[in-house]
VEXNU-830479 format. One record per residue: residue number from 1; residue in three letters; chain; x, y, z of N, C-alpha, C in turn. Coordinates in Angstrom, 1 decimal. Layout:
<pts>
     i    aa   ch    neast   nnorth      nup   caeast   canorth     caup    ceast   cnorth      cup
   NUM   Ala    A        X        Y        Z        X         Y        Z        X        Y        Z
...
</pts>
This chain:
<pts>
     i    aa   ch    neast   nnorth      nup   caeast   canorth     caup    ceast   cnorth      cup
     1   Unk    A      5.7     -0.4    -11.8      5.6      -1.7    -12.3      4.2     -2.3    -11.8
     2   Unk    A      3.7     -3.1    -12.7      2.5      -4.0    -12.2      2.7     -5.0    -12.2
     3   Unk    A      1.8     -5.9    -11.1      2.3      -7.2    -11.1      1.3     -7.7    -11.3
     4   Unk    A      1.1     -9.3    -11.4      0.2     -10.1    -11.6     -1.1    -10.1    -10.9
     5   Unk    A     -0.6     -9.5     -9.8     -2.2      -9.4     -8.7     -3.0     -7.8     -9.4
     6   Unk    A     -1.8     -7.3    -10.4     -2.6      -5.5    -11.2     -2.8     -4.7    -10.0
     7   Unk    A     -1.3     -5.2     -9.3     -0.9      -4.1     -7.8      0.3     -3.3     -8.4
     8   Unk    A      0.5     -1.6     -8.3      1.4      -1.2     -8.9      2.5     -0.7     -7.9
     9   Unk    A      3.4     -1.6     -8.1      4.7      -1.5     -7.3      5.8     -0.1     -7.1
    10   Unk    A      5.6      0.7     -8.2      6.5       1.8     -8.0      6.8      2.2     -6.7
    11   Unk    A      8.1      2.6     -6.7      8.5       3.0     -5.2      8.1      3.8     -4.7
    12   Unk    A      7.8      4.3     -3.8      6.9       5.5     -2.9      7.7      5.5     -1.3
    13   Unk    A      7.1      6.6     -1.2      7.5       7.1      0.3      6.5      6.7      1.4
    14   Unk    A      6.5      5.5      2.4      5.3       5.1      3.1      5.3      5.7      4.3
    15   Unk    A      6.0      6.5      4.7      5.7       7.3      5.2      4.6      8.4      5.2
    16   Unk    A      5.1      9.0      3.9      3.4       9.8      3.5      2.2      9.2      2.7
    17   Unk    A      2.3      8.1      2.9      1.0       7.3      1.8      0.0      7.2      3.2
    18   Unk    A     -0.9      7.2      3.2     -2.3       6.7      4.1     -2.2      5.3      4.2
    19   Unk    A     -3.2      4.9      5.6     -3.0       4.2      5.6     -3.8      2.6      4.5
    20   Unk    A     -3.2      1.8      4.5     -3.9       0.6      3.0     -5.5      0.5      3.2
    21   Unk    A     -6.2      1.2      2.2     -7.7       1.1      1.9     -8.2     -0.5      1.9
    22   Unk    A     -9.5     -0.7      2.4    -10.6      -1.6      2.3    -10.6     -2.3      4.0
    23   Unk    A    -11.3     -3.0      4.0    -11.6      -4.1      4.9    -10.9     -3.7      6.2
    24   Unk    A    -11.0     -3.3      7.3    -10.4      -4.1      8.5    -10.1     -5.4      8.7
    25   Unk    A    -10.9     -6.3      8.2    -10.7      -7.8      8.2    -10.2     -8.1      7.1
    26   Unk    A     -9.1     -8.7      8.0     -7.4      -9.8      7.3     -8.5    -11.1      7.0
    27   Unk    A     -9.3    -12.2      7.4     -9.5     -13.1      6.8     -9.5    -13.3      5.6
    28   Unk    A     -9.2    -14.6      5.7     -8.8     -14.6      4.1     -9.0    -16.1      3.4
    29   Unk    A     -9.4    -16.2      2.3     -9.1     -17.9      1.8     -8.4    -17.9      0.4
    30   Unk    A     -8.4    -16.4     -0.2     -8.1     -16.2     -1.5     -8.7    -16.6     -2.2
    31   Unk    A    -10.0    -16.9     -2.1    -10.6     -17.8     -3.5    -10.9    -16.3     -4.4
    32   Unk    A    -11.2    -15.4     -4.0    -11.5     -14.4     -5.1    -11.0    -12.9     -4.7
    33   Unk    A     -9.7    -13.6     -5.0     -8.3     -12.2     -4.6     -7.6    -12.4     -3.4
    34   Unk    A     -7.6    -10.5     -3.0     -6.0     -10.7     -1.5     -6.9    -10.3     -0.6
    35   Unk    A     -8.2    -10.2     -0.2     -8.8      -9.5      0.6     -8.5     -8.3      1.5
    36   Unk    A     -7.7     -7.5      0.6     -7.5      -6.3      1.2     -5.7     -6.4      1.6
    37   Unk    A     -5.2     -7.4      1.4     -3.6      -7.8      1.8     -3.4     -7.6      0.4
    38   Unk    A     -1.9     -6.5      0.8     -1.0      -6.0     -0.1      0.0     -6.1     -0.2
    39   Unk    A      0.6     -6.6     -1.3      2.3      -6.5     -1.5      3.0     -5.0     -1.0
    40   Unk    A      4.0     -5.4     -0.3      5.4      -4.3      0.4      5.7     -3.5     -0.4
    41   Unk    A      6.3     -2.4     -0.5      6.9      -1.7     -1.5      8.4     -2.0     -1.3
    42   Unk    A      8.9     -2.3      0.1      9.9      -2.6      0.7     10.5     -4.0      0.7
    43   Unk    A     10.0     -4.5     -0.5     10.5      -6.0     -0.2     11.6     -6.3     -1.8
    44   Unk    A     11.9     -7.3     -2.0     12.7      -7.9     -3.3     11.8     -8.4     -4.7
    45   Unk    A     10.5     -9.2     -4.3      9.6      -9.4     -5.0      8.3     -9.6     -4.6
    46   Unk    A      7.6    -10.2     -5.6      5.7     -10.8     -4.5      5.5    -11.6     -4.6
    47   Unk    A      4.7    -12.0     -3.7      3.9     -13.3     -3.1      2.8    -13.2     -4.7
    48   Unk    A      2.4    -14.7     -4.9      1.9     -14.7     -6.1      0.8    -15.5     -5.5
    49   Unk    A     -0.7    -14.8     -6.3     -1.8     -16.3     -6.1     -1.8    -16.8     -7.3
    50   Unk    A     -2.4    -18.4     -6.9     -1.8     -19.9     -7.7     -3.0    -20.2     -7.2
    51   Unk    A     -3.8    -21.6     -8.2     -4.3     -22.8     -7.9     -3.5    -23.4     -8.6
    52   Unk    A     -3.4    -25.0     -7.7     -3.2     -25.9     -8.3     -1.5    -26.1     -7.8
    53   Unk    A     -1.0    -26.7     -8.7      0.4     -26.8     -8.4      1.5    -25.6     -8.6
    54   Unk    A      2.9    -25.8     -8.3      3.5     -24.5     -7.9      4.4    -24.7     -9.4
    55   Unk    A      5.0    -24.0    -10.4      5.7     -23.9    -11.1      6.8    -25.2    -11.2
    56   Unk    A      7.7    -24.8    -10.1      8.5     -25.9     -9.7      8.4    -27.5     -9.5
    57   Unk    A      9.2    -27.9     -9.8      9.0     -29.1     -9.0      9.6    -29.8     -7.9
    58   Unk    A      9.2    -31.2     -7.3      9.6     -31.0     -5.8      9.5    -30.0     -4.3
    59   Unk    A      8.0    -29.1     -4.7      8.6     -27.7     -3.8      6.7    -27.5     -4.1
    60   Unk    A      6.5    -26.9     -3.0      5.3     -26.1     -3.2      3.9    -27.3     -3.1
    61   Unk    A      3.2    -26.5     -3.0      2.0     -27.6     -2.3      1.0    -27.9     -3.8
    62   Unk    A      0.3    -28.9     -4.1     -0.4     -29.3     -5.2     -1.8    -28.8     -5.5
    63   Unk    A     -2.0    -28.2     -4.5     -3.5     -26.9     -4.4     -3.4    -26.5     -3.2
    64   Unk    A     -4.5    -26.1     -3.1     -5.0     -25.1     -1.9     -5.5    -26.0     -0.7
    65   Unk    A     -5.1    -25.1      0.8     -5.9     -25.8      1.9     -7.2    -26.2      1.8
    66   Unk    A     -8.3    -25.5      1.8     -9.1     -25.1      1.7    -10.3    -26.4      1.1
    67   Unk    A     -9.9    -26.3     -0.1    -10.4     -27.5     -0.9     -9.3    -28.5     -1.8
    68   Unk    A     -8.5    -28.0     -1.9     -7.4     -28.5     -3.0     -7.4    -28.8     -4.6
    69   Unk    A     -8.6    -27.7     -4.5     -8.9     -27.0     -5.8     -8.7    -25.4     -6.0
    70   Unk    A     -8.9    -24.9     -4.9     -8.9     -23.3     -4.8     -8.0    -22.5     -4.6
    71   Unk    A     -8.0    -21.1     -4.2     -6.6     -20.8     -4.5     -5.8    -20.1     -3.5
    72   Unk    A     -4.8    -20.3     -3.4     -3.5     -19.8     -1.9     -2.3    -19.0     -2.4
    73   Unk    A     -1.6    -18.4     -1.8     -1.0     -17.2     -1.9      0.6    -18.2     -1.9
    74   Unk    A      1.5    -17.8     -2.5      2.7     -18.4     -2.0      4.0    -17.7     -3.0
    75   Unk    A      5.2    -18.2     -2.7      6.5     -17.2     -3.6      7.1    -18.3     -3.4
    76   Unk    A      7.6    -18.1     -5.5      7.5     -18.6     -6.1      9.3    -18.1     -6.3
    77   Unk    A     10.2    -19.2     -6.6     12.1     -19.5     -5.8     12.9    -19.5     -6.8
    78   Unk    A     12.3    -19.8     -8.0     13.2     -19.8     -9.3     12.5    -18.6    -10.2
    79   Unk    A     13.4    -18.0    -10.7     15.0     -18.1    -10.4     15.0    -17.2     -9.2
    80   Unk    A     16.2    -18.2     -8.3     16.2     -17.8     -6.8     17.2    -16.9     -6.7
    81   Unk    A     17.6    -16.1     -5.4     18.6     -14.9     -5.3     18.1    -15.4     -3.4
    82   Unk    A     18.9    -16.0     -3.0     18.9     -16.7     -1.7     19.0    -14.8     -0.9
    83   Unk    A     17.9    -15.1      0.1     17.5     -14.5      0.9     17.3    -12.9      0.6
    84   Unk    A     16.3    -13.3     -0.9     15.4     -12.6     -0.8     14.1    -12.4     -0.4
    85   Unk    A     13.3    -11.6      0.2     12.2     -11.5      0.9     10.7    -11.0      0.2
    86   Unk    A     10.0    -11.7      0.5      8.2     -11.4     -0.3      7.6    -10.6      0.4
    87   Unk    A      7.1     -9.8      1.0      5.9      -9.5      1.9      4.6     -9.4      1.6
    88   Unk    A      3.7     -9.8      2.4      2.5      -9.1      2.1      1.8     -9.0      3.7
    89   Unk    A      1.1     -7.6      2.8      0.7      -6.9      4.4     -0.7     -6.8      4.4
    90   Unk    A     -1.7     -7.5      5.6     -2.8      -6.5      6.0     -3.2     -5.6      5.9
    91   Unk    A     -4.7     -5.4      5.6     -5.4      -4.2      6.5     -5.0     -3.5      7.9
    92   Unk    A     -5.1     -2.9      8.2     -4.8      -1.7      9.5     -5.8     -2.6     10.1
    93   Unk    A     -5.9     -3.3     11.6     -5.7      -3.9     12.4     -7.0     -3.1     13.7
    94   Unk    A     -8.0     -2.5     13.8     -8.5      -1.7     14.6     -9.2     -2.4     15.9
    95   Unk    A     -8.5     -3.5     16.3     -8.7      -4.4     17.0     -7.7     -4.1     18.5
    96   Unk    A     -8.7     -4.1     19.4     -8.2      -4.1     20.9     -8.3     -5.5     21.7
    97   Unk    A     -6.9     -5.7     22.4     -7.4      -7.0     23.7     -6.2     -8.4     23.2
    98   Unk    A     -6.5     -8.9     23.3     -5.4     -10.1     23.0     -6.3    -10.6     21.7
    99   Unk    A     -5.8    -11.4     20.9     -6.2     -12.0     19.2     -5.9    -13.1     19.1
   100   Unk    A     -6.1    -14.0     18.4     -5.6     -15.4     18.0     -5.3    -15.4     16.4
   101   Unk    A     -4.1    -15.1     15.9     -4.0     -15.4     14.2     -3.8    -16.9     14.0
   102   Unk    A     -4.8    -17.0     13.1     -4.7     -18.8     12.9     -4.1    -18.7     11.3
   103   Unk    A     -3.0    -19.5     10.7     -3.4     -19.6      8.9     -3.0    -20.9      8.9
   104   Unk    A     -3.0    -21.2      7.5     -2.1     -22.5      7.1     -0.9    -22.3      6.2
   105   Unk    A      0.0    -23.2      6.6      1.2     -22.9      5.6      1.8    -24.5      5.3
   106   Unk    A      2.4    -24.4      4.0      3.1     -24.9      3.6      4.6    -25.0      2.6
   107   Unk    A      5.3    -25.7      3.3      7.1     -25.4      3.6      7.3    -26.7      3.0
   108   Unk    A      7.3    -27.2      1.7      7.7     -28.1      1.2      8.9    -28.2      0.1
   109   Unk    A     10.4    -28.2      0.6     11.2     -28.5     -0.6     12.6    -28.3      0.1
   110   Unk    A     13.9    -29.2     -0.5     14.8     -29.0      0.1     15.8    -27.7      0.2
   111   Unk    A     15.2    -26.9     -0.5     15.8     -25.7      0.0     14.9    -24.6      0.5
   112   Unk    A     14.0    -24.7      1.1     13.3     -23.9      2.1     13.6    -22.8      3.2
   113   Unk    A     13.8    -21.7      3.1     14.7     -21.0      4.0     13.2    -20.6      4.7
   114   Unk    A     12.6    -19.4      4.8     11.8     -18.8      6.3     10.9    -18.4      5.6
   115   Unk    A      9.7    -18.7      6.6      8.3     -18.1      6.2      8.3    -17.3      8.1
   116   Unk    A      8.0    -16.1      8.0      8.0     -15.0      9.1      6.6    -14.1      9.1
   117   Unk    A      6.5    -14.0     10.0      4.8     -13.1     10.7      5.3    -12.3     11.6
   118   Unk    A      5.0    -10.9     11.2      5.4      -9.7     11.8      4.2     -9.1     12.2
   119   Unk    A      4.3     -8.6     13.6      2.9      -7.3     14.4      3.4     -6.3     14.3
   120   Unk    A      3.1     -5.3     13.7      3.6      -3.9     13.8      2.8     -3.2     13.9
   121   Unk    A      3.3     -1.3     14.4      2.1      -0.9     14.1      2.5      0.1     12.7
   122   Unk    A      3.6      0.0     11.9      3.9       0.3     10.6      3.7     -0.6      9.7
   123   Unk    A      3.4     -0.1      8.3      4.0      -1.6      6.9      5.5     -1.8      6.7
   124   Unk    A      5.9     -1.4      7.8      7.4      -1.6      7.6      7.9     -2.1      8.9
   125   Unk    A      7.6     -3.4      9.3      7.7      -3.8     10.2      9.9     -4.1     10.5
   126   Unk    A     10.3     -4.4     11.6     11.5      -4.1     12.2     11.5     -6.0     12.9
   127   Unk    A     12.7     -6.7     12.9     13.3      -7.7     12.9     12.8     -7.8     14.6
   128   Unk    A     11.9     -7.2     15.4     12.1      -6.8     16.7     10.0     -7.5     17.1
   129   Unk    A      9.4     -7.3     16.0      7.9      -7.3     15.4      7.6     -8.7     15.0
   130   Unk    A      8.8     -9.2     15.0      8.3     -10.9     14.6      8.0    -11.6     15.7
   131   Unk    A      6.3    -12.7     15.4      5.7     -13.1     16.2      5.9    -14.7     15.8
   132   Unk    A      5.5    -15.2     14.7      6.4     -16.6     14.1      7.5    -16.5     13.1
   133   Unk    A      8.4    -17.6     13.3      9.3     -17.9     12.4      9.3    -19.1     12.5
   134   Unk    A      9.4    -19.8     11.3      9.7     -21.2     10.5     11.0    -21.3      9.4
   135   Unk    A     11.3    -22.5      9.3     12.9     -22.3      8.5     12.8    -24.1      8.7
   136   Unk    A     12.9    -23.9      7.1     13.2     -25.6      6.8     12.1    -26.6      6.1
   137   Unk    A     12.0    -27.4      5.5     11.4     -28.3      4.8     10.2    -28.5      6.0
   138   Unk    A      9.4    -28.7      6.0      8.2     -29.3      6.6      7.9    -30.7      6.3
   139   Unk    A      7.4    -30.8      5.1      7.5     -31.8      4.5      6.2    -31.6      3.5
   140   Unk    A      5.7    -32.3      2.8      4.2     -32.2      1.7      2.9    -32.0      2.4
   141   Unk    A      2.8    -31.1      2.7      1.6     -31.0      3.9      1.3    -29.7      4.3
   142   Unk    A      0.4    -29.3      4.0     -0.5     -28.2      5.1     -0.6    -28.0      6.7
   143   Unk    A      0.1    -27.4      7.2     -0.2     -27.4      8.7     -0.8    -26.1      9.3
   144   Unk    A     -1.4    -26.2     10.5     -2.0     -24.5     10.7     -1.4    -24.2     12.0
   145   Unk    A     -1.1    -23.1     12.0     -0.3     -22.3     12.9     -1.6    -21.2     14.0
   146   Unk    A     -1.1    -21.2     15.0     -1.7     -20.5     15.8     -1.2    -19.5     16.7
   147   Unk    A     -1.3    -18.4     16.3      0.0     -17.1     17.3     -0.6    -16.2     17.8
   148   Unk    A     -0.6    -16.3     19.6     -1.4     -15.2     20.5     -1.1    -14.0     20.5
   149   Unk    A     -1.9    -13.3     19.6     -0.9     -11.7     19.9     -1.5    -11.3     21.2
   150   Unk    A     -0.5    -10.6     21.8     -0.8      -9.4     23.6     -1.9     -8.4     22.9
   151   Unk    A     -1.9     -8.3     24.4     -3.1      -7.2     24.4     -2.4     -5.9     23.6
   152   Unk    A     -2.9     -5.1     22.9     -2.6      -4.3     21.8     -3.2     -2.9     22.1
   153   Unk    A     -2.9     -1.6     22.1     -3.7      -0.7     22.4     -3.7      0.5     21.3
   154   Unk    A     -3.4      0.0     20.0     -2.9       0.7     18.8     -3.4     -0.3     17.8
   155   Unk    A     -3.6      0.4     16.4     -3.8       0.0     15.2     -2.5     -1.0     14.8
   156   Unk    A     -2.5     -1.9     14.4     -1.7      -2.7     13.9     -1.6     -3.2     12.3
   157   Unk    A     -0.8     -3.9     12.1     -0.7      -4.7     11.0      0.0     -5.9     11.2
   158   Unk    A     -0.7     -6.8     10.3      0.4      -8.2     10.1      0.9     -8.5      9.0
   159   Unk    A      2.2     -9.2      8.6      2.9      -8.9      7.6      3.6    -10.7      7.4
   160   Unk    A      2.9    -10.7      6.4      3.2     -12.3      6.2      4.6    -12.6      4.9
   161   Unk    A      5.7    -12.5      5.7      7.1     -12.4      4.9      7.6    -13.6      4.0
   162   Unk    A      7.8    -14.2      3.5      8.7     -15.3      3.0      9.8    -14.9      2.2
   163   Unk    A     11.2    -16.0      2.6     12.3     -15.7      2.7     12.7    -16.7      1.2
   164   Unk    A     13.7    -16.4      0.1     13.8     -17.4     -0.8     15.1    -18.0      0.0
   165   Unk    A     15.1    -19.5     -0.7     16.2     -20.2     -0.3     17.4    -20.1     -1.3
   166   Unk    A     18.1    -21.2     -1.6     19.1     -21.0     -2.1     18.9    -21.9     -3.8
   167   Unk    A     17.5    -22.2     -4.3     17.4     -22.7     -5.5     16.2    -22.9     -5.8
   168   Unk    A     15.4    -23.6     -7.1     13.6     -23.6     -6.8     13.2    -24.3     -6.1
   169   Unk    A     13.5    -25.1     -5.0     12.8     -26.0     -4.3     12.5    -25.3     -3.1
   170   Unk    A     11.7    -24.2     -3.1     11.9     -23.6     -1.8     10.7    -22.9     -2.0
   171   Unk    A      9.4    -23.2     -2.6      8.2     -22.4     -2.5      7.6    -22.7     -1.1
   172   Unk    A      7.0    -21.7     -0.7      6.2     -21.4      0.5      4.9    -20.7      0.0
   173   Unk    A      3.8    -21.4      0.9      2.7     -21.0      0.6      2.3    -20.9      1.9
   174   Unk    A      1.1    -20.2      1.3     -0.2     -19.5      3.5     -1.2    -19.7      2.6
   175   Unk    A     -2.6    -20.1      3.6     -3.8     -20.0      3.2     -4.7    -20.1      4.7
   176   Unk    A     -5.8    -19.7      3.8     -7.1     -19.8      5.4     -6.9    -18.4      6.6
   177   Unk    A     -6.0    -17.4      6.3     -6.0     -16.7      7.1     -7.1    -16.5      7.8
   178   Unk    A     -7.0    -16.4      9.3     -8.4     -15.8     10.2     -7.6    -15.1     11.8
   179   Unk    A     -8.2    -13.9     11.9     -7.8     -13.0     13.2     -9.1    -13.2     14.0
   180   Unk    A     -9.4    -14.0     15.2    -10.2     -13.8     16.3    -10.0    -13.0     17.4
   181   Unk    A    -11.1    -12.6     18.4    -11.5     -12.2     19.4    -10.1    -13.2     20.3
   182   Unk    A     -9.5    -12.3     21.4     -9.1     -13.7     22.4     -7.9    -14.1     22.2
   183   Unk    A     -7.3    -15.2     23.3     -5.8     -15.6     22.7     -6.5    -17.1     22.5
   184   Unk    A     -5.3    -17.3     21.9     -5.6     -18.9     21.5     -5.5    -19.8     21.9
   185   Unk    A     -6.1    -21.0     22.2     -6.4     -22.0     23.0     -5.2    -23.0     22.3
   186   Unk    A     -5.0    -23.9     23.3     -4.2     -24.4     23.2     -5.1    -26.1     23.0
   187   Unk    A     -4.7    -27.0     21.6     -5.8     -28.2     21.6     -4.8    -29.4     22.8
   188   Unk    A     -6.0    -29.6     23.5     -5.2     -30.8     24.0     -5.3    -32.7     23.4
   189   Unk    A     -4.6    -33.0     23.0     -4.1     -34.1     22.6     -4.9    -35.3     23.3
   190   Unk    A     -5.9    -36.2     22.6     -6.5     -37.2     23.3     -5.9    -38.7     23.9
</pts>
């Protein structure tokens, strides 16, 4: 099957696939594509890129971080099948030392179940590999998340999951991805 991003979904064994072609660098803003981030084979459905508003209504952000014209990644709830899972995964990770993942996300709707961030060093990350989890309405707003990954001494991947809720009010969107040098600083409050 192909999907909207003209990624072909068929089932495969990832175990013997190589590992995902292009870029070492996860940055991301989506204005012109997935930068190298690919839909799971292992998941229920995909993360879709959108400008503008989300299908739904009451749910999902009215554009993009970025400018609020441009365009961000998000999974889309109707028709919903409650706690089904989106993935999308990184480039292979060839980065040593501690990191700072910064993105933005937005969790706007009353039935909002999880947006989850997994470190692995597979595309098939394990319930054990999650580094953030969120669950629940946020509210109409963009906020940016910041997660110190440990010192790392292997190839990795990050795997940006969203969970469906229990009806369409439950889109979740990410945008602005960026992987730095370092752990993350912590802002202090004036």
């Amino acid at each position: 099957m192909v999907t909207d991003l003209g990624i072909t979904t068929d089932a495969i064994d990832e175990a013997t696939t190589p590992p995902f072609n292009g870029s070492s660098n996860i940055d991301c803003d989506f204005e012109y594509g997935t930068c190298g981030w690919q839909q799971s084979y292992h998941d229920d459905f995909d993360w879709s890129r959108n400008s503008g508003g989300t299908w739904s209504t009451n749910t999902g952000p009215s554009g993009d971080h970025t400018t609020g014209y441009g365009y961000y990644m998000y999974i889309e709830t109707s028709p919903s099948y409650y706690g089904q899972d989106a993935r999308l995964i990184s480039p292979a990770q060839y980065r040593y030392g501690p990191q700072c993942l910064k993105f933005w996300y937005h969790m706007y709707g009353i039935t909002i179940n999880s947006l989850n961030v997994y470190k692995s060093a597979s595309t098939t990350p394990r319930s054990n590999d999650v580094i953030f989890s969120l669950t629940g309405d946020s509210g109409n707003a963009w906020y940016e998340a910041q997660v110190s990954i440990d010192n790392y001494t292997q190839p990795f991947y990050i795997t940006m999951e969203g969970v469906r809720g229990s009806s369409s009010t439950g889109d979740i969107a990410i945008d602005d991805i960026r992987l730095s040098q370092g752990s993350c600083q912590q802002v202090k409050l004036q």
